[in-house]
C-alpha positions as CSV (number, residue, x, y, z in Angstrom):
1,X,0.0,0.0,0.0
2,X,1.4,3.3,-1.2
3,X,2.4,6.2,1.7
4,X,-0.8,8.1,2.5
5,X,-0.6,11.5,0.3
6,X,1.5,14.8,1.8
7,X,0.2,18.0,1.9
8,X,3.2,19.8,-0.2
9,X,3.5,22.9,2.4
10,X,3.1,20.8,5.8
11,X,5.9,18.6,3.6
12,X,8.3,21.7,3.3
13,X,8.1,22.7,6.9
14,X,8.9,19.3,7.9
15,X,12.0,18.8,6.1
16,X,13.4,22.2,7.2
17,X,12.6,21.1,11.2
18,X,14.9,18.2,10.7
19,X,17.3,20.1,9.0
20,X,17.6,22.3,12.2
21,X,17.6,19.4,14.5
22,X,20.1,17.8,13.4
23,X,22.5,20.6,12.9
24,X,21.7,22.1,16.6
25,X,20.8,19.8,18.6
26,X,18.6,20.6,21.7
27,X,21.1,22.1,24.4
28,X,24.5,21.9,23.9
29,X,26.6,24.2,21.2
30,X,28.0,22.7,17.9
31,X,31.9,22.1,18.7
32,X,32.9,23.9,15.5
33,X,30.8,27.3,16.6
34,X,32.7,30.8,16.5
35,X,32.5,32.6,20.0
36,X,33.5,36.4,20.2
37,X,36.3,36.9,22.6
38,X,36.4,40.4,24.8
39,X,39.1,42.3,23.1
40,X,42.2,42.9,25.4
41,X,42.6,46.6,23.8
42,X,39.4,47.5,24.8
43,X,39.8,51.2,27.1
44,X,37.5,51.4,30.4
45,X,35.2,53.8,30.5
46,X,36.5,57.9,30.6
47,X,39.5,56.8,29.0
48,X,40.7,57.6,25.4
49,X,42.9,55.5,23.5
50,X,45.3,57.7,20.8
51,X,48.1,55.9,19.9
52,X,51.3,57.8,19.8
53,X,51.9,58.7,15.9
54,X,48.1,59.8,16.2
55,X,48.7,61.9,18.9
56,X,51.7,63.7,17.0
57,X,49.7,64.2,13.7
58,X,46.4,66.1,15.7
59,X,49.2,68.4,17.7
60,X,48.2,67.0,21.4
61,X,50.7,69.1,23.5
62,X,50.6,67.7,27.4
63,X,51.9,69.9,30.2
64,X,52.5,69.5,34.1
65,X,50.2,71.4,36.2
66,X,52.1,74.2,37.8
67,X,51.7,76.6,40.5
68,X,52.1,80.7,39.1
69,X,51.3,83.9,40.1
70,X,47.8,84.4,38.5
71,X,46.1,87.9,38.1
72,X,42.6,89.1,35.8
73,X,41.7,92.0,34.4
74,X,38.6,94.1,33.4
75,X,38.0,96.4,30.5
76,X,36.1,99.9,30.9
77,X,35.2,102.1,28.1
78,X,37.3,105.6,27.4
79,X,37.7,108.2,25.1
80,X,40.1,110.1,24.3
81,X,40.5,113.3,25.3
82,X,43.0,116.7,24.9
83,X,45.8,117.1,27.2
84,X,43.8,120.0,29.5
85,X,47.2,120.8,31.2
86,X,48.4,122.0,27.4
87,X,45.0,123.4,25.5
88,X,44.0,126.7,25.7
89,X,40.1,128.4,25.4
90,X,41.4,132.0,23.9
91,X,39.1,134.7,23.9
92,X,39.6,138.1,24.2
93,X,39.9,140.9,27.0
94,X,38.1,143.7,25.3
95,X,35.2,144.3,23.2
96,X,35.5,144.5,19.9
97,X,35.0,143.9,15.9
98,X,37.0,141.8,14.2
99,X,39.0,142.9,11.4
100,X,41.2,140.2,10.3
101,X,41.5,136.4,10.8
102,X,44.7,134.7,10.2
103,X,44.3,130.9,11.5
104,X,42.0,127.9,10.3
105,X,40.6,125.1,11.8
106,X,43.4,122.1,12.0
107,X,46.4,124.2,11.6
108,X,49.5,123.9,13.3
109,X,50.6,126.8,14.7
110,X,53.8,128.1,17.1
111,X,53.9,130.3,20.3
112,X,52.7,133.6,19.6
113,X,51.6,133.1,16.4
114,X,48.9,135.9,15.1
115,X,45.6,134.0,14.9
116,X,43.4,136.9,14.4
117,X,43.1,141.0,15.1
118,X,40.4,143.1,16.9
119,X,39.1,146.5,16.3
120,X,38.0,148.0,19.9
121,X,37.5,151.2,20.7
122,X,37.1,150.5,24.3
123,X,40.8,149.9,24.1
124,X,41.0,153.4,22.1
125,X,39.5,155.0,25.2
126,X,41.3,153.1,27.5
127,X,44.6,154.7,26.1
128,X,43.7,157.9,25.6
129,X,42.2,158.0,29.5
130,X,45.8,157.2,30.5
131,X,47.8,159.5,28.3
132,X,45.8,162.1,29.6
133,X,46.0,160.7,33.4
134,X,49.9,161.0,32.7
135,X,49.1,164.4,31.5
136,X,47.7,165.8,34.7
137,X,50.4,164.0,36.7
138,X,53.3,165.7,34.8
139,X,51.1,168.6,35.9
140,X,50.6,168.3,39.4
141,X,53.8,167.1,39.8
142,X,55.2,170.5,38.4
143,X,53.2,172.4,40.1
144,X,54.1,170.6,44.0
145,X,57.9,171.5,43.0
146,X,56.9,175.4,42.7
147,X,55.3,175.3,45.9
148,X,57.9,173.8,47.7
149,X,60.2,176.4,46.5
150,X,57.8,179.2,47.0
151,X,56.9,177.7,50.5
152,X,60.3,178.1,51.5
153,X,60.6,181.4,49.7
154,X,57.9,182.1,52.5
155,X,55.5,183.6,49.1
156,X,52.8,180.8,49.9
157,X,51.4,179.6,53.0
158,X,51.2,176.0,54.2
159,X,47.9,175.7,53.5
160,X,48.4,176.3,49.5
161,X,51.8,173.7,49.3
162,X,49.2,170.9,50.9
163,X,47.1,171.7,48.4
164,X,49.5,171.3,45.5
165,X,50.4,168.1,47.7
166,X,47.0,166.9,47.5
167,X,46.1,167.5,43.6
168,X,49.4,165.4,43.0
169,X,48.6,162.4,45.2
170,X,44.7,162.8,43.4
171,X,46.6,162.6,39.8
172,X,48.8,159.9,40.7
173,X,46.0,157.4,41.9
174,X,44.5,158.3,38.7
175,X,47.1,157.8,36.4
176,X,47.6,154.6,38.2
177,X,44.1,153.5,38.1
178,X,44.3,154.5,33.9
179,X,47.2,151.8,34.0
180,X,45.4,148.9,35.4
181,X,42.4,149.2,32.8
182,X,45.1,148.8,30.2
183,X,46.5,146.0,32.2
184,X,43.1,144.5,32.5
185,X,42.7,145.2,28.6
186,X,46.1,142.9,27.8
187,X,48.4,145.5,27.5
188,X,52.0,144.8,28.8
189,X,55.0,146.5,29.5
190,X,56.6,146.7,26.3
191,X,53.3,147.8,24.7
192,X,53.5,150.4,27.6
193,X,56.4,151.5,26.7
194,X,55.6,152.4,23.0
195,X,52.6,154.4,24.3
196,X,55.0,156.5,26.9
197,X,57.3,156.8,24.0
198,X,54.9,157.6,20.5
199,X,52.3,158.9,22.5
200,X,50.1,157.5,19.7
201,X,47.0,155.3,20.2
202,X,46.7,152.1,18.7
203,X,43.0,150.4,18.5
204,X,43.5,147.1,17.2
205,X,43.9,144.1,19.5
206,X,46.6,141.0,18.5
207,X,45.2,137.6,19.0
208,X,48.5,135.0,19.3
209,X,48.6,131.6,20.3
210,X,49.7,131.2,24.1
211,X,51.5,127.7,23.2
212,X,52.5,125.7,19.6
213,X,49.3,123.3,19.0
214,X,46.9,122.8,17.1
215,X,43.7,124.9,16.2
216,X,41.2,122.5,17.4
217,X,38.1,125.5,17.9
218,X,37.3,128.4,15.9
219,X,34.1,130.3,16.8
220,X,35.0,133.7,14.7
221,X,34.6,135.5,11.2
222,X,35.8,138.3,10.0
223,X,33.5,141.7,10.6
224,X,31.5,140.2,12.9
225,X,31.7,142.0,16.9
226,X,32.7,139.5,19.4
227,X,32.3,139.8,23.5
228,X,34.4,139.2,26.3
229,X,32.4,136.0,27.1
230,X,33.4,134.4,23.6
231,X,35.5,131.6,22.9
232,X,37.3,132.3,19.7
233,X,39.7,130.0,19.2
234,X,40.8,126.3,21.0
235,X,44.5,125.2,20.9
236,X,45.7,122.2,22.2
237,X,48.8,120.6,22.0
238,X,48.1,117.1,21.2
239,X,51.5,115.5,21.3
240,X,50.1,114.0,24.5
241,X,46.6,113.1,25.2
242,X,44.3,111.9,27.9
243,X,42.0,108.7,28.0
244,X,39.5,109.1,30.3
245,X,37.0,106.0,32.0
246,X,34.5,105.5,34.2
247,X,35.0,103.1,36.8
248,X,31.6,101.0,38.4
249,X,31.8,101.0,42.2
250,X,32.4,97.3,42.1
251,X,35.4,97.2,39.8
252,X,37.2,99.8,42.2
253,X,39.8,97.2,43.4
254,X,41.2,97.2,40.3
255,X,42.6,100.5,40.7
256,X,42.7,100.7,44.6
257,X,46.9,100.2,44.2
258,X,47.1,102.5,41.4
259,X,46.0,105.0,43.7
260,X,48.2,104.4,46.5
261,X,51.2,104.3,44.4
262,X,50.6,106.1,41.3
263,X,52.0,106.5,37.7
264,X,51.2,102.9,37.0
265,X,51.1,101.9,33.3
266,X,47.7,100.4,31.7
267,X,46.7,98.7,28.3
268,X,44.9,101.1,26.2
269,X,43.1,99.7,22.8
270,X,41.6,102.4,20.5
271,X,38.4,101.2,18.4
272,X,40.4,102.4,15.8
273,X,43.3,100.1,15.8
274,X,42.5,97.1,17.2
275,X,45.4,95.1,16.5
276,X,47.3,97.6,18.8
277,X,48.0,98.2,22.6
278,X,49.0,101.4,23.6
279,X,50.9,102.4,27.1
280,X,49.5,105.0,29.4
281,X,50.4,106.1,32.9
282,X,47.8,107.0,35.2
283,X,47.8,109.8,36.7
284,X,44.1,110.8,38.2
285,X,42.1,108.3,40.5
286,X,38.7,110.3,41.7
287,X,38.3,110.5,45.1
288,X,34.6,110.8,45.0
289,X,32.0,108.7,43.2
290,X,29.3,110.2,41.2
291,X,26.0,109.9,43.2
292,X,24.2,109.5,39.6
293,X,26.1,106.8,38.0
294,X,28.2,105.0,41.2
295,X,31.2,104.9,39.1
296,X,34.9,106.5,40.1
297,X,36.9,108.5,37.5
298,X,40.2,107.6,35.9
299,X,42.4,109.0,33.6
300,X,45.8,107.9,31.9
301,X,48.2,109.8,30.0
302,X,49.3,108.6,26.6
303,X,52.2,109.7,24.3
304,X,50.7,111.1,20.6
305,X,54.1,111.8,18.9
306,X,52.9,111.3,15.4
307,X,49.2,112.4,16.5
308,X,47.1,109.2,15.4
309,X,45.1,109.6,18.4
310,X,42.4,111.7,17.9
311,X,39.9,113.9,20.6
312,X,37.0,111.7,21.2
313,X,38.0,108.6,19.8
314,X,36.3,105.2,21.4
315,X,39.2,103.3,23.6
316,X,39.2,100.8,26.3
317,X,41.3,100.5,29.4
318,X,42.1,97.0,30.5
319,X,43.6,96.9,33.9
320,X,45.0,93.8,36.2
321,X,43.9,92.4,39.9
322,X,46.2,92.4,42.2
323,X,48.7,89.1,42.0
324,X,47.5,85.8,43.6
325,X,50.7,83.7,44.6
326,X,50.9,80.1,44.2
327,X,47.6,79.4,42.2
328,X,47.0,76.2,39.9
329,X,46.1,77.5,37.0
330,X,45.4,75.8,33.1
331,X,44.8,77.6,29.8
332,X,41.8,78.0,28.4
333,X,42.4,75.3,25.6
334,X,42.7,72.9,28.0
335,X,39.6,72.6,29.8
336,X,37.0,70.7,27.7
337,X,32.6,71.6,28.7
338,X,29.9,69.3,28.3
339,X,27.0,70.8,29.5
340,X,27.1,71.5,33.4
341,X,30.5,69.7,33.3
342,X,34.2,71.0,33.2
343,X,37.2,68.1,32.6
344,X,40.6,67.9,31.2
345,X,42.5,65.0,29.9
346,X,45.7,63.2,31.8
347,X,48.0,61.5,29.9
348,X,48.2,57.9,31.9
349,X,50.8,56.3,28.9
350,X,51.7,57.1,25.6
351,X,48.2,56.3,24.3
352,X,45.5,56.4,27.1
353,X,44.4,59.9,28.3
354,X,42.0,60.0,31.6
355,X,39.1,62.5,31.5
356,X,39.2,63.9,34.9
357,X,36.1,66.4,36.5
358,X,37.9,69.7,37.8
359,X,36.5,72.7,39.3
360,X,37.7,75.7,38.2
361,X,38.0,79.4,39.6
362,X,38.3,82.4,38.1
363,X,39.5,83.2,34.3
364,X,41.4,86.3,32.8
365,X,41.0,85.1,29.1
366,X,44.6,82.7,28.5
367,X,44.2,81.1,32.1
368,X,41.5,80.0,34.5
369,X,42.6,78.8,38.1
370,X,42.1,75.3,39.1
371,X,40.1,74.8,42.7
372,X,39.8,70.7,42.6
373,X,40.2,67.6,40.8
374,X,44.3,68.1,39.6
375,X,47.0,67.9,41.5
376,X,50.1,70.0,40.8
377,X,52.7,67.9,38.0
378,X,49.6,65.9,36.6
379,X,50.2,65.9,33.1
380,X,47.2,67.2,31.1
381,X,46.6,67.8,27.7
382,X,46.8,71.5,27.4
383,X,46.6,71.7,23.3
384,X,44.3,69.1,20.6
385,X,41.8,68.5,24.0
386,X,38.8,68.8,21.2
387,X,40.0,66.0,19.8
388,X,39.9,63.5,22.4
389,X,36.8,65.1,23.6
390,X,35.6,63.8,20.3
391,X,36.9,60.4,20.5
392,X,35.4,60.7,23.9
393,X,31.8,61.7,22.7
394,X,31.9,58.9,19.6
395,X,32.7,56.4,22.6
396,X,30.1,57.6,24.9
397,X,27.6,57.5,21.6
């Protein structure tokens, strides 16, 4: 009798379950089976493996924590100011019109230059009061000699020589009083001189330059009448210029030495060229806040031989803590962030770098101070950190 007829897929399914049986078996392994093996290279975890001719091609650089004198800074706005000390508001002593205007604004000019001349006839008056003052003088001075003589000549009384004495000591206040407007009006001695001498008036009123500098104000045309009250012209000598800040109350301690010592140099950057730093001494602490603001003034001096710095140009003063003595301290390439978390790398052989948690302290920019987690020689990678932090975060992923 024939075998009873197969369905053809219940057929399939047992072939392939024998197939599977045989080749497995119920519990035990074949004897011919491939088992992975751990690998003995494999690094624990917060370690990187770099071999050494890796480490050489990225640039890793390890140093040995060390102990240094650490200091910050802070920055504060400026600007740049004239040299007060060497600029000049000129304006003039009299009243007058002017008649002639020989300086522009931006020229150079030398000590006692002419910048402009004044028509007054205040000035005008002013003389003439005083040659005529020196008139009655010459006068009553004449006329006390007679009655001296005549006095003893017994021709006058007493009574008439005090009178002569009395006219001349009237005249003499007088002329002296004509000589101290004129004084008040700018004229000096030599000038005073040529009026004792000529005897000849002279209305017009020199403008010169008190100093060589630099026309930095003009406030004047020519025929127009300008007061006592007017500034007509600003020169300052700008081969030395001042930066001026504004300190905040907190930041004081910054400058608290400067002010117990004085002339201490300070970093100065000008907006305008900001690949440079500039040296300037300071020379003004403030001694009183302003109530408005809460900040302190400062101001450094700054050398402008070939005048690149200019009156209110934007600058900013950097200036340093006092030193802090034996401080651990890294540079700022060295310490690696991942989220909340600050590390750094130690080298523990040529290829396997630790990551080690630190806390850190306080930063000026190329160092930051080191509170916990290194001790001072541990070798830490101080350049190419980003890369193990990579191979790190490829690890981790």
């Amino acid at each position: 009798m024939s075998a009873p007829t197969r369905h053809p897929f219940l057929l399939v399914s047992w072939l392939l379950a024998s197939v599977v049986t045989a080749g497995t078996g119920c519990d035990s392994a074949p004897s011919n089976a491939v088992v992975p093996k751990p690998s003995t290279n494999a690094a624990a975890a917060g370690v990187v493996v770099l071999s050494a001719e890796d480490s050489s091609r990225v640039g890793l650089v390890v140093q040995p924590v060390a102990r240094s004198e650490f200091r910050t800074h802070r920055e504060f706005p400026a600007i740049v100011q004239p040299n007060q000390r060497a600029m000049a508001d000129i304006t003039t002593l009299v009243r007058g019109r002017v008649v002639d205007v020989y300086a522009d604004l931006g020229q150079q000019v030398e000590a006692n230059a002419l910048l402009a001349i004044l028509y007054s006839s205040e000035l005008g008056l002013a003389q003439s009061g005083y040659l005529k003052s020196q008139a009655k003088l010459h006068v009553a001075e004449q006329a006390y000699a007679r009655a001296k003589f005549l006095l003893q000549e017994k021709v006058i009384g007493e009574a008439e020589a005090q009178r002569r004495k009395a006219e001349l000591l009237s005249m003499q206040a007088e002329a002296h009083e004509a000589r101290d407007h004129l004084k008040l009006l700018g004229m000096n001695d030599e000038e005073f001189r040529r009026l004792d001498q000529s005897r000849t008036i002279r209305s017009h009123v020199p403008i010169v330059a008190p100093f060589a500098g630099r026309i930095i104000g003009r406030n004047l045309t020519r025929g127009e009448v300008v007061e006592t009250t007017e500034k007509l012209f600003v020169v300052a000598d700008l081969s030395e210029v001042w930066v001026r800040a504004n300190i905040p109350e907190k930041d004081i301690p910054f400058v608290h030495s400067v002010h117990a010592s004085g002339g201490t140099q300070a970093d100065v950057r000008i907006n305008a060229y900001p690949k440079e730093i500039f040296k300037g001494t300071i020379t003004y602490v403030g001694d009183v806040l302003d109530p408005a603001t809460r900040t302190m003034q400062l101001r450094l001096e700054l050398p402008n031989p070939e005048g690149r710095l200019k009156p209110e140009m934007f600058a900013t003063i950097r200036l340093y803590s006092e030193p802090q003595p034996d401080r651990l301290a890294l540079p700022e390439s060295a310490l690696q962030r991942d989220h909340d978390r600050t590390f750094v790398f130690v080298r523990r052989n040529e290829s396997e770098y630790e990551v080690r948690d630190v806390q850190i302290g306080e930063s000026n920019g190329a160092l930051t101070t080191i509170l916990g987690g290194l001790s001072e020689g541990d070798p830490v990678v101080t350049q190419g950190a980003f890369v193990l932090k990579s191979e790190l975060l490829k690890k981790q992923a």
